[in-house]
Structure formats: structure tokens, C-alpha cells
C-alpha positions in Angstrom: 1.8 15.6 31.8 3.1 18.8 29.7 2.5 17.7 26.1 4.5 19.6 23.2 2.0 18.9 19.9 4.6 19.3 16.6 2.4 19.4 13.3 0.6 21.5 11.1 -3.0 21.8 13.7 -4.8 24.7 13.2 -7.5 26.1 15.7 -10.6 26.4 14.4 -10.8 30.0 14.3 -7.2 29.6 12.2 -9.0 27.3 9.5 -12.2 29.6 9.7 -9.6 32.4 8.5 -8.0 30.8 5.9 -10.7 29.2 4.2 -12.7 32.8 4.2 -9.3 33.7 2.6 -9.7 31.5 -0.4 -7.0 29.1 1.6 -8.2 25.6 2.1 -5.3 23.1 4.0 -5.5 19.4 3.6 -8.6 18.3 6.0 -7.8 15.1 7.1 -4.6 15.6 9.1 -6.0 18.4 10.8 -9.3 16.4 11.8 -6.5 13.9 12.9 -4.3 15.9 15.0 -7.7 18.2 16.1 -8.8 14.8 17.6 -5.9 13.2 19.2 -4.9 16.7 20.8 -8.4 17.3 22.1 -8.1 13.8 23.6 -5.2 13.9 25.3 -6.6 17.4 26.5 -9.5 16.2 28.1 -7.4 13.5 29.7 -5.7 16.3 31.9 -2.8 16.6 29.8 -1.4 20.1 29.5 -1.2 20.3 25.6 1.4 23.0 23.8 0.7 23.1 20.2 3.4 24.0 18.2 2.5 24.4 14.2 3.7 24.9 10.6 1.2 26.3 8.6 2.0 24.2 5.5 4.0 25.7 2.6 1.4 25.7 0.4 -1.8 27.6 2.6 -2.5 31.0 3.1 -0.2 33.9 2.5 3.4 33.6 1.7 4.2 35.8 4.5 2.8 35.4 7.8 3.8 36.7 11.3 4.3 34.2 14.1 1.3 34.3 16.4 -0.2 32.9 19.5 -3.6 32.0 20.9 -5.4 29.7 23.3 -8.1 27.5 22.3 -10.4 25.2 24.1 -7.7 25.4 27.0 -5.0 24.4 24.1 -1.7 26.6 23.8 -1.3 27.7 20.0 2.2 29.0 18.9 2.5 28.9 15.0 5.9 29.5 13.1 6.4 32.8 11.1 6.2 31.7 7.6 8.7 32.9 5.1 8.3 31.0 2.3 11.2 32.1 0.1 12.7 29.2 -2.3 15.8 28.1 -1.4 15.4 29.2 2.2 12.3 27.4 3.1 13.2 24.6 4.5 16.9 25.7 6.4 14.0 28.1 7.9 11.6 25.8 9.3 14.6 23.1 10.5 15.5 26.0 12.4 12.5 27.6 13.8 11.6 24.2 14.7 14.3 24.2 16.8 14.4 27.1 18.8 10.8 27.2 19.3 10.9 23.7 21.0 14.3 24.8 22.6 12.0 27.7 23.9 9.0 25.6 25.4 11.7 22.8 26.2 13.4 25.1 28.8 10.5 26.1 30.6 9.1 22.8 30.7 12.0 20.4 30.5 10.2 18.1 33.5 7.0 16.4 33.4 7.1 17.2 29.3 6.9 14.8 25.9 7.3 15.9 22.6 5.0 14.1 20.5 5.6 14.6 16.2 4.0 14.5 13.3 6.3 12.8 11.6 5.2 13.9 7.7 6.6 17.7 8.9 10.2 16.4 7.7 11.8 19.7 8.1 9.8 21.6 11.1 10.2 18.4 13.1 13.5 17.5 12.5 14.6 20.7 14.6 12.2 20.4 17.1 13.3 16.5 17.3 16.9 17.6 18.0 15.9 20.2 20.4 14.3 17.2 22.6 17.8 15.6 22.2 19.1 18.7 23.3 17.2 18.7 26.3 16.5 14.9 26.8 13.0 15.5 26.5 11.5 12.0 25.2 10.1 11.8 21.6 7.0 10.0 20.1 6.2 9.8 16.6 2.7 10.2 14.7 2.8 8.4 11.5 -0.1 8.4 9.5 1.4 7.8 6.3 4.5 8.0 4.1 5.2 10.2 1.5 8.8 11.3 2.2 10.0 8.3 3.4 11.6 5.3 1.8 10.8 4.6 -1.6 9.5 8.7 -1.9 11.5 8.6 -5.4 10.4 5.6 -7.3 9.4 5.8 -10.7 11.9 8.8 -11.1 15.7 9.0 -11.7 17.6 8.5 -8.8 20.6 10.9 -8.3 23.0 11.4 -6.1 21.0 14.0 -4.4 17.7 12.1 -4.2 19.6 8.9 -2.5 21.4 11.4 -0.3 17.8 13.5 1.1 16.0 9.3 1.1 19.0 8.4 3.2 18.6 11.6 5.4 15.1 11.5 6.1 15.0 7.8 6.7 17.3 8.5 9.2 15.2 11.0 10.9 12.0 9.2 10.9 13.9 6.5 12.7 15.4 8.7 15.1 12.2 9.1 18.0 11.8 7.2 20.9 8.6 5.1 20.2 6.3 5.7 17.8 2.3 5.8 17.2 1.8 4.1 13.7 -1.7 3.4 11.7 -0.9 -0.3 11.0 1.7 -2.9 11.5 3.4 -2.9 8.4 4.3 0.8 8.7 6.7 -0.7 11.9 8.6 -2.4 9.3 10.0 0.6 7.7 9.8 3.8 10.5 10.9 1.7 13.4 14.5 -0.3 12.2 15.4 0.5 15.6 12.9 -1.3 17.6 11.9 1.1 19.8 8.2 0.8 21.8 5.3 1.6 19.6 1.3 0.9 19.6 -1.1 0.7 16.8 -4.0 3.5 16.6 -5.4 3.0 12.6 -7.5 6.0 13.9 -9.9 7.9 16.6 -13.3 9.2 15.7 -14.9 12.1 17.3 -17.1 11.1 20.6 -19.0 13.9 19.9 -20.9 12.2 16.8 -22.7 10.0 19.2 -25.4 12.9 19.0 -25.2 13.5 15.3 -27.9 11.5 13.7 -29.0 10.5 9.7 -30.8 13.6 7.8 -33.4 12.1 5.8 -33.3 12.8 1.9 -36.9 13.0 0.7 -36.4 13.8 -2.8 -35.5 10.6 -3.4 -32.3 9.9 -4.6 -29.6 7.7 -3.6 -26.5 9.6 -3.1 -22.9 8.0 -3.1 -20.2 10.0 -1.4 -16.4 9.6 -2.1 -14.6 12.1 0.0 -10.8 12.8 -0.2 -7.4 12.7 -3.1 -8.8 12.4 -6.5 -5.7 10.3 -8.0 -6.3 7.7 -10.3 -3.9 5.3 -8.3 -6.4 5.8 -5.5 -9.6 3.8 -7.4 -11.3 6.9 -8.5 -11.2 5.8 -12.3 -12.7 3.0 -11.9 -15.0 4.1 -9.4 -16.7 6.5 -12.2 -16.7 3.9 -14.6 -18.2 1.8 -12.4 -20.6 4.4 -11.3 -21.1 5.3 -15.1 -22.5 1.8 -15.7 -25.4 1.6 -13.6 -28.6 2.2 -15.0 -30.6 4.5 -12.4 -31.0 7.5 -13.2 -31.7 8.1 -9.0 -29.1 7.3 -7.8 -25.8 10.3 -8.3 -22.2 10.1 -7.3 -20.6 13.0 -5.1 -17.3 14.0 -5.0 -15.3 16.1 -2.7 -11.7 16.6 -2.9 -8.8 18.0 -5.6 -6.1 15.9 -7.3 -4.7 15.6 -10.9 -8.2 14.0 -12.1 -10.4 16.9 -11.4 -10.2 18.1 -15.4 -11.3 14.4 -16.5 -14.0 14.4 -13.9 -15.1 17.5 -14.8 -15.5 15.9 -18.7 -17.0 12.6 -17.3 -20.0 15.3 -16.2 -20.8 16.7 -19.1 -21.4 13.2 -20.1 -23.2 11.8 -17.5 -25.3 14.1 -15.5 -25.3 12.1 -11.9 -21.7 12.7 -11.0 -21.3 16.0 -9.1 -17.9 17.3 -8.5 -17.9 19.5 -5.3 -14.1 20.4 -4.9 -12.8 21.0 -1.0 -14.9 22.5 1.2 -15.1 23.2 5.2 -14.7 19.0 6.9 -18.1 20.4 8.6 -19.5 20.4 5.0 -18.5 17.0 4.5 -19.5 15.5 7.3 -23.3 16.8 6.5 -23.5 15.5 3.6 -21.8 12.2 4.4 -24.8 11.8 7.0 -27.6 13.1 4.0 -25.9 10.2 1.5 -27.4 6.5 0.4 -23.3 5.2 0.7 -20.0 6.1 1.2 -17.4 4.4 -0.8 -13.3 4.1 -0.4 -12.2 2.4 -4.0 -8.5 2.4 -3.3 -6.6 -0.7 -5.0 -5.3 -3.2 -2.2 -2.2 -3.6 -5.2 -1.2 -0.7 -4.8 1.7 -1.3 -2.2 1.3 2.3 -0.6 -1.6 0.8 0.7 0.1 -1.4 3.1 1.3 1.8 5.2 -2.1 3.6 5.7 -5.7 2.9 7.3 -7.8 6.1 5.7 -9.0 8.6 8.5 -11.9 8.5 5.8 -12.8 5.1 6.4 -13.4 5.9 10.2 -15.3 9.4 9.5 -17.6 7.8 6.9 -18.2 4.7 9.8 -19.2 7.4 12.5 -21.7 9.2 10.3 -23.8 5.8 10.3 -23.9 5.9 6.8 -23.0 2.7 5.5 -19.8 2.1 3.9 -18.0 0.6 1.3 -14.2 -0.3 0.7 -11.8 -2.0 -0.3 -10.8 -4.6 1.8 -7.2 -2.7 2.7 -3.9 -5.0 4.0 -4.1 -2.5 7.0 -7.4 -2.5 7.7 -7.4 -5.1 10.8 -10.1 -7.7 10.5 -12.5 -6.7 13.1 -13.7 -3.7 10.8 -14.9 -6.5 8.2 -18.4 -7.1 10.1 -19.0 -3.7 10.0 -18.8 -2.3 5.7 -19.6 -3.8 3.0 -16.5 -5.1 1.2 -15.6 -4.6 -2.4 -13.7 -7.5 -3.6 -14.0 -7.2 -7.4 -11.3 -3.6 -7.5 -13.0 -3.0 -11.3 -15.3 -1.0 -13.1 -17.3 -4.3 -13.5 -16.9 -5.0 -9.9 -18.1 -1.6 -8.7 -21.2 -1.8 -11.0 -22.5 -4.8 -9.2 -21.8 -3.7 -5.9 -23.6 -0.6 -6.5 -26.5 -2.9 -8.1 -26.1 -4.9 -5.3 -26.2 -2.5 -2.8 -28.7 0.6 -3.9 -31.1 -1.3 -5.8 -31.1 -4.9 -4.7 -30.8 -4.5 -0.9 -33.6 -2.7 1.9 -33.0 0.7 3.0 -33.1 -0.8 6.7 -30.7 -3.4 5.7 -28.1 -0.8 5.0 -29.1 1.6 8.1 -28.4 -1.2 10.4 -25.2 -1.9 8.5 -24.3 1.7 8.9 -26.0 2.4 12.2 -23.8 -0.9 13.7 -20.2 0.6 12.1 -20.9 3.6 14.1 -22.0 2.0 17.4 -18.2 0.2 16.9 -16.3 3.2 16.6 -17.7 5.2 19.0 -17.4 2.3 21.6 -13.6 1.6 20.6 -12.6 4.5 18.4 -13.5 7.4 19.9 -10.7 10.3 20.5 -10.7 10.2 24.4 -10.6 6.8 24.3 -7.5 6.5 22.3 -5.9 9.1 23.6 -6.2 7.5 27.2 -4.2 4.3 25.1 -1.4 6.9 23.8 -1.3 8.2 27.3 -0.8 4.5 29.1 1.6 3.8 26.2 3.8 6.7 26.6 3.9 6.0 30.7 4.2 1.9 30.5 6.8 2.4 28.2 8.8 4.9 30.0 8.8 7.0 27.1 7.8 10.2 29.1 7.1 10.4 32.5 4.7 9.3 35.0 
């Protein structure tokens, strides 16, 4: 099966690049995609990665290049990032690119989307029309989509671009969505989709605990640092414990790095340490006491996602805990410790609870148990082989 790969993926030699180069893109979809692609890779598919380099990494100007990677084609747009031009620019080099690859590989081939890539993707979704190439979606969250604008003024204009890109995320021929609620607003049609809240990599069955000696109890939270995402209350919370051993970690950027920055020169245990290389992360996350997803279930965003967080912080056998998310499906419960009480208060306890109250073995099973899950039913080759037997039952692609 020839496998067209529309997103923003980077090889790693790419990322290396731009991150010596002061550039740092978003980690998590590129983990994402990186997973999924090498998946579907190592289940004989013939993968074709076609990539944006997002708008706001690495130089304003960059020439289109090509490389090979782990047996994985590489084509990435030339990026002229001009205002006003931008995005009639990438609608259209999405187009002929995938015109390009569609031609020589019209048979045999599925186009498979990130769906986030609004413009990019919506010219390489009309070249597969084009070509009657077959479509499938990736949705892993959605900014951009319906309700993009609330909170601001609605104009003409901002009804007319919610109208248009509803329309295009509704336009593929089956999709691949994070939870069930997301079907409800990407899939009017009714058109085949499966539910994949996330993939881990199978390689961490190796990776095992380091041991802190110094003795202190490290939590981790690792990703946006927006308020509507918990992490207010999370420091508060955090801020309220009395244990002078135990510090709280952050990695990530948002609008709240200036007040986190303040809430340290008040309380020495909090550590901000920005964005940095996913390798970085993931070696602390396996150093740390617990990792911790605070984001509010009342939040109606949260509906439409299931954090790749959650699934990297069960695979480093660290135990975790979160909130107990409407997407999150209920076989995940056994496996983190839930926070029920979304408060300062409620964090405070559960921190009590958790670092002081309970065994150090206790929470090593805990964690130990989350990551035996995962890497039995999560792991990237194993849900790639289930995007690979959707796309063929479904007659979505070929056979």
C-alpha cells in the first residue's frame, strides 16, 4: 500500500536542525505523526511524507527539500511566508505536490491528512479528488473548526472562513478521530471512521525508571501552559503543600510563563524549564515521583481531545495523574490515579495523598501496570496494523 503522509512530520535530523537553530516546533504532533508513520512503515506500507513546516518554525524562507529517512520518503514545501500570500501559497503547493506524487502513484495509493493543516491539506485533499485517490483524516484536536471564534465578534468574514473550513474537514472519506464525540462534529456525513485516542512507542518497552537518590519527589507537567488547561490551579495547589522535598517541573510555553516565572521567586520548588528536545522530556518524565494532567473536564474543548501526554507519561512507568477526561474511555481508569476534586484544594490533597501518604512501591506498581497496558494495546505498530485493516475493511483505499 503506497501511503501519501499530509502534516507537518519532521525527520529527525529536520528537528535536530531546527532546534540547534534556536527553532523549536510544537512536540506532540510530531511525536504523533512520527509514531503512526513509523507504524504503518513497519507494517510494509510504502510511506510518502509530504510536510509543511509550520508557519511559525525556522526561517521565513526556506527551499523545498527532499530526503529519506528510516526507509521514509521526505518532500517538504518551500516556505514563503509572506503575509497575505501565505496561505493562497500553501492551498496551492499542497496541491500540486500531491498532484505530483498522485500521478505516479494513482493505484495502490491513500492519502491520509492531518486534518489541523487547514490550508496545505485542503489542496492536497482536492488533488485526491482530482485523481480519485481515497482520503482519511487524522484529527487530533480542533482548533479551526467549529466554534474556532467564540468569545470574539463574529463577522461576516469569520462566519464565512468557520463555514469554509467546516466544510473541508467534512469533506474526506473516513476519518481517524481521538474520541467519539469528535465524530459528532468532523463527520456530519457519516462516512467510516475508527477511534485511536493514541499510540505509544513500542520501543519504550526497554526504557526503564532512573532512580533519583537525592531524594526528592519530583512532579512533572509537560505541555501548553494556559490557564484554561488547569495549570493555575495546579500551582496553587502545588503551592499549598508543606514539603519542602517534594518540587514541581514544568515544561512547555503558553501565555502563563510570565506568572509562573513570579510564582518562583516566591516559592522555590517550582522549576520552569521552557521547551526542550521530546527526548529531554521523556528523561525526566522517567527520573520524576509523578506526572500530572490538571486539565478541567468543564471545559467543553475537552470533549474533542485525549492528550498524547497522557499516553507518553503512562509509557514512562511513572505514575500518573489526571483529570478524569469525557474522552478518556474507561479502561484507562484502573491504570492513573484520578483527580476528582479540579481545585487548588483538590490538588493539595491529592498531592498529600499521593507523595507523602502512599508507598513508593504502591505508586511504581501503579505506574509500572499503566505502562504494561499501553505497550500491550497502545503501541504504534499495533495501531497502525488497526488504521491499516480499517482503511482495507472499509474500502476506503485498496486492498
Amino acid at each position: 500500500m503506497n501511503i501519501l503522509y499530509v502534516s507537518t512530520l519532521c525527520s529527525d535530523r529536520l528537528i535536530k536542525e531546527l532546534f540547534d537553530a534556536g527553532y523549536k516546533p510544537i512536540q506532540a504532533i510530531q511525536k504523533f505523526n512520527k509514531l503512526l508513520v513509523n507504524g504503518l512503515a513497519e507494517n510494509g506500507c510504502d510511506l510518502y511524507a509530504l510536510t509543511e513546516i509550520p508557519k511559525t518554525v525556522g526561517p521565513r524562507f526556506l527551499k523545498r527539500k527532499r530526503e529519506t529517512e528510516n526507509g521514509i520518503a521526505f518532500t517538504y514545501c518551500r516556505k514563503i511566508d509572506i503575509k497575505l500570500f501565505y496561505n493562497l501559497y500553501m492551498f496551492l503547493s499542497g496541491f500540486f505536490l500531491t498532484l505530483r506524487w498522485g500521478l505516479k502513484h494513482r493505484d495502490q495509493s491513500v492519502a491520509i491528512m492531518d486534518v489541523l493543516q487547514t490550508e496545505f491539506c485542503s489542496g492536497a485533499l482536492y488533488a485526491c479528488k482530482f485523481l480519485r485517490i481515497k482520503t482519511v483524516a487524522v484529527v487530533t484536536d480542533l482548533p479551526g473548526l467549529p466554534g474556532m471564534l467564540a468569545g470574539t465578534r463574529r463577522t461576516f468574514i469569520h462566519r464565512f472562513v468557520e463555514k469554509a473550513i467546516n466544510r473541508y474537514a467534512n469533506s474526506f472519506d473516513a476519518y481517524i478521530l481521538l474520541t467519539e464525540q469528535m465524530n459528532e462534529v468532523v463527520n456530519l456525513k457519516g462516512r467510516p471512521y475508527m477511534i485511536m485516542e493514541g499510540l505509544v512507542d513500542v520501543n519504550m518497552a526497554d526504557a526503564g525508571a532512573a532512580v533519583n537518590g537525592d531524594g526528592r519527589k519530583i512532579v512533572i507537567y509537560a505541555g501548553g501552559l494556559y490557564e484554561e488547561y488547569g495549570i493555575k490551579y495546579l500551582i496553587d495547589g502545588f503551592k499549598m503543600l508543606d514539603d519542602k522535598d517534594v518540587e514541581l517541573h514544568l515544561f512547555g510555553h503558553g501565555p502563563m510563563v510570565n506568572e509562573i516565572e513570579e510564582e518562583i521567586k516566591r516559592d522555590g520548588r517550582i522549576r520552569f524549564l521552557g521547551i526542550v528536545h521530546n527526548s529531554k522530556v521523556v528523561e525526566a518524565e522517567l527520573q520524576a515521583t509523578l506526572l500530572v494532567n490538571p486539565r478541567p473536564t468543564v471545559e467543553d474543548f475537552t470533549k474533542y481531545s485525549f492528550p498524547s501526554k497522557n499516553m507518553e507519561y503512562m509509557v514512562s512507568g511513572t505514575p500518573v495523574l489526571t483529570t478524569n477526561l469525557p474522552g478518556m474511555p474507561k479502561e484507562y481508569h484502573d491504570y492513573v490515579y484520578l483527580l476528582e476534586d479540579e481545585s487548588a484544594q483538590g490538588v493539595s490533597q491529592v498531592l498529600k495523598k499521593l507523595l507523602v501518604d502512599t508507598p513508593a512501591s504502591e505508586l511504581k506498581d501503579k505506574g509500572l501496570s499503566a505502562k504494561q497496558f499501553v505497550l500491550k494495546n497502545k503501541n504504534n505498530i499495533f495501531q497502525s496494523k488497526r488504521v491499516i485493516d480499517f482503511i482495507k475493511q472499509q474500502n476506503v483505499g485498496i486492498h
